[in-house]
N, C-alpha and C positions, 0 to 999 in steps of 0.2 A: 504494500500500500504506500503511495508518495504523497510525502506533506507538504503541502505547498509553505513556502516560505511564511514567517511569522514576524510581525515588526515588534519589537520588544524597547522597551524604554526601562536603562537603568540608570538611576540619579546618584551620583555619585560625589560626597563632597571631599576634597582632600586640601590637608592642609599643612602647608608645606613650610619651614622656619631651616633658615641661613644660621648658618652656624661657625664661625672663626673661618670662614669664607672658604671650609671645604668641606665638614659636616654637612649635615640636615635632617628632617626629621619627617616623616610624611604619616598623618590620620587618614584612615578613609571610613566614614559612617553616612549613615541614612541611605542605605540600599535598600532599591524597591526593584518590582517588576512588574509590568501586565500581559496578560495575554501572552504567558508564555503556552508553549503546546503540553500536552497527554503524549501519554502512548498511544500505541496502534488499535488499545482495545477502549479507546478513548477515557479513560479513568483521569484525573486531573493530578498530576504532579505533587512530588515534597519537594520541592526546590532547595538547594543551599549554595551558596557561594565560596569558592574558595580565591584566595589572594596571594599573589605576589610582587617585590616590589626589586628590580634589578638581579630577578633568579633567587630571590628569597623568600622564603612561604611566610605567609603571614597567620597560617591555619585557615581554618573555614569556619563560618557563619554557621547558627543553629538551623536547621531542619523548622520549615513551613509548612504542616501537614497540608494537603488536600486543597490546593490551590491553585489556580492563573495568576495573581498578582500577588503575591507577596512582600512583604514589609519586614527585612530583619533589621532587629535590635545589635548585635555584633558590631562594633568601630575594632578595625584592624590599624595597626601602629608599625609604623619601618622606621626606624629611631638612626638608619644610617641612611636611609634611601636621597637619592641628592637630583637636583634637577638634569633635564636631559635621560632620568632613569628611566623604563619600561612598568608600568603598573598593566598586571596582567589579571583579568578577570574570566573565571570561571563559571558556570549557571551548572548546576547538575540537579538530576532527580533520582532523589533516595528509593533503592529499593529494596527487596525480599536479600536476592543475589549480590546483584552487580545493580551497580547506582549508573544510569546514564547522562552523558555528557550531553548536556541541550547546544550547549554554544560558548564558545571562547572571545573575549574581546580583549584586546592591547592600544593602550595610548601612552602617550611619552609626557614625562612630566614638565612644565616648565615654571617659572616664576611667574610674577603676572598672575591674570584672571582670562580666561575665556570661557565661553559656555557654550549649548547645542554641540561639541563633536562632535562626530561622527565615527563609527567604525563599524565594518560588517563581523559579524561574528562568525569563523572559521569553521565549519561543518568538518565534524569529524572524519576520520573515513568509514568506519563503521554506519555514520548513518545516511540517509538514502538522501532527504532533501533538507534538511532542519538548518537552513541558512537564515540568519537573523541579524537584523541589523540594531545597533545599538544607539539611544541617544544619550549622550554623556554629560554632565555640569561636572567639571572641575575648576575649582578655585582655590588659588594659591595664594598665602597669605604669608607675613612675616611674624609670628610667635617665638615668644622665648621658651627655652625647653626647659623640661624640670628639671632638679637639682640632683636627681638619680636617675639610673638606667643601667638594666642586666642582661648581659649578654654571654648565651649559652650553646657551647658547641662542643665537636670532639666526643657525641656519644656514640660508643662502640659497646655493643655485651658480650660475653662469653660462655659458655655453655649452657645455654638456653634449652631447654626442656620443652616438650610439644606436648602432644596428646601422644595415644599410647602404638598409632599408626605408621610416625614419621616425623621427622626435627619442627621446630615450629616456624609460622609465619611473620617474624613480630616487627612490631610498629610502635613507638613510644607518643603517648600526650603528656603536655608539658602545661605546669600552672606556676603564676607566679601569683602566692597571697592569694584574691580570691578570680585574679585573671587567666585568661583561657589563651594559651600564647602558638595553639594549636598542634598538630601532630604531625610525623615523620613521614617519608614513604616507608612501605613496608617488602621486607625483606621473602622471599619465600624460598621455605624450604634449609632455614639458613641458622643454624646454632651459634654462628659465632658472627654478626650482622656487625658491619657500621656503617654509621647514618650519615649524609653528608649535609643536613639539611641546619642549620643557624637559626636561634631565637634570641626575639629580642623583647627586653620589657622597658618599657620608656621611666615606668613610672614604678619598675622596683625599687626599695629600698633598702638599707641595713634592717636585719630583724625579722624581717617577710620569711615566708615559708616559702621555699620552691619545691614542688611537687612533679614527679616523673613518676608515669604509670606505663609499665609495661606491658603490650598487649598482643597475644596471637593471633591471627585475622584468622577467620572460620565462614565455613559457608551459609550458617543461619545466625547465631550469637560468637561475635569473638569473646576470648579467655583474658580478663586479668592474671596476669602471670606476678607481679609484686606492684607496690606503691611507693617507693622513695622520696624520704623529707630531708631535707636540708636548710635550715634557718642562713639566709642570705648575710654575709661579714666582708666587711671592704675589703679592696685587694682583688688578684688575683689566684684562683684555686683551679690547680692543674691537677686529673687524674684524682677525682672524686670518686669512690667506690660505696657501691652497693647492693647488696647479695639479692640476689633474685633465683628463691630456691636453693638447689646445689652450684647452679651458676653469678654471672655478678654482673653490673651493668658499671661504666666507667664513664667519666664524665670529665667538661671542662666550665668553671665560668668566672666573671667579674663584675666585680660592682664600678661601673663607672664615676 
């Protein structure tokens, strides 16, 4: 069955702050949609969005049950993203299996203000016609940044534990205090995984909690495999350990 093309409108505010003139700092909140498509068996979408900002994930947005236009709450933070960077946006619909990809949009960031962009959004190859074009508000502003930010990389696990079939599939989400700083790609099939993927928390501080949860992807419910705490302290911390099981998960981060 072929879909004819769909016009989608997503409002997008970002907000961008110079910083010692080679820093910067990019927000992006108040995403919406209309009139996105269903599937084939015409059922209406869970929509979520994912983000990234210069090849950096910013996580994904909560899950919209049962909709065409949704409204998420989620403001994603690139606490190094710098103008001229690529802001890449996602639209998927959450499923049973496999979540599909509605449409991809990219626009380059600049100082200044402009608004209406424009960009069509990339049909997967998987699907037949689901080309969509985007309308975009972006507005860039000069703000001063807060007076903390954590930055988390360098995670790699080691013998990682599955279900009782084969090694597992895992994937880490990452919180900083009560923020949602999003999750990894995931490894499959892979006991001893590492992640290439950078987090950042604009507005972490000394004393916060930072939470790593690590997960085996599954084809109905994934598996919490362990939950790692760590109270955030200035500095620099290389090669933070955490037992997951009989295996361990390793870590890097900094309080800026």
């Amino acid at each position: 069955m072929a879909f004819s093309p769909r016009l989608v409108y997503l409002a997008v505010l970002v907000l961008a702050s110079l910083v010692m003139l080679s820093n910067a700092a990019v927000r992006v909140s108040r995403l919406r949609a209309t009139n996105l498509p269903g599937d084939s068996l015409g059922y209406r979408p869970d929509p979520y969005v994912k983000a990234w900002c210069a090849g950096v994930s910013g996580g994904k947005s909560e899950t919209v049950k049962d909709t065409y236009s949704p409204i998420w709450k989620k403001e994603f933070n690139f606490p190094s993203c710098k103008p001229k960077s690529t802001l890449r946006l996602e639209v998927w619909d959450k499923d049973i299996s496999n979540d599909d990809l509605l449409g991809r949009c990219t626009v380059m960031l600049s100082s200044g203000s402009f608004s209406n962009a424009k960009c069509a959004m990339k049909k997967d190859k998987a699907m037949t016609s689901r080309l969509m074009l985007v309308a975009i508000l972006v507005t860039a502003a000069h703000l001063p940044l807060t007076d903390a930010a954590v930055r988390l990389w360098g995670l790699r696990a080691f013998n990682l534990k599955g279900d009782p079939i084969g090694p597992p599939d895992p994937y880490i989400k990452v919180w900083c205090s009560s923020t949602f700083g999003g999750m990894t790609e995931f490894h499959k099939n892979n006991a001893n995984p590492i992640w290439t993927v950078e987090f950042n928390f604009p507005n972490c501080k000394a004393f916060d909690n930072l939470q790593l949860e690590v997960w085996d992807k599954d084809t109905n419910f994934d598996d919490l495999l362990e939950t790692c705490l760590t109270q955030v302290r200035s500095g620099t911390h290389v090669n933070n350990n955490c037992m997951v099981g009989k295996g361990s998960l390793s870590y890097n981060y900094e309080l800026i």
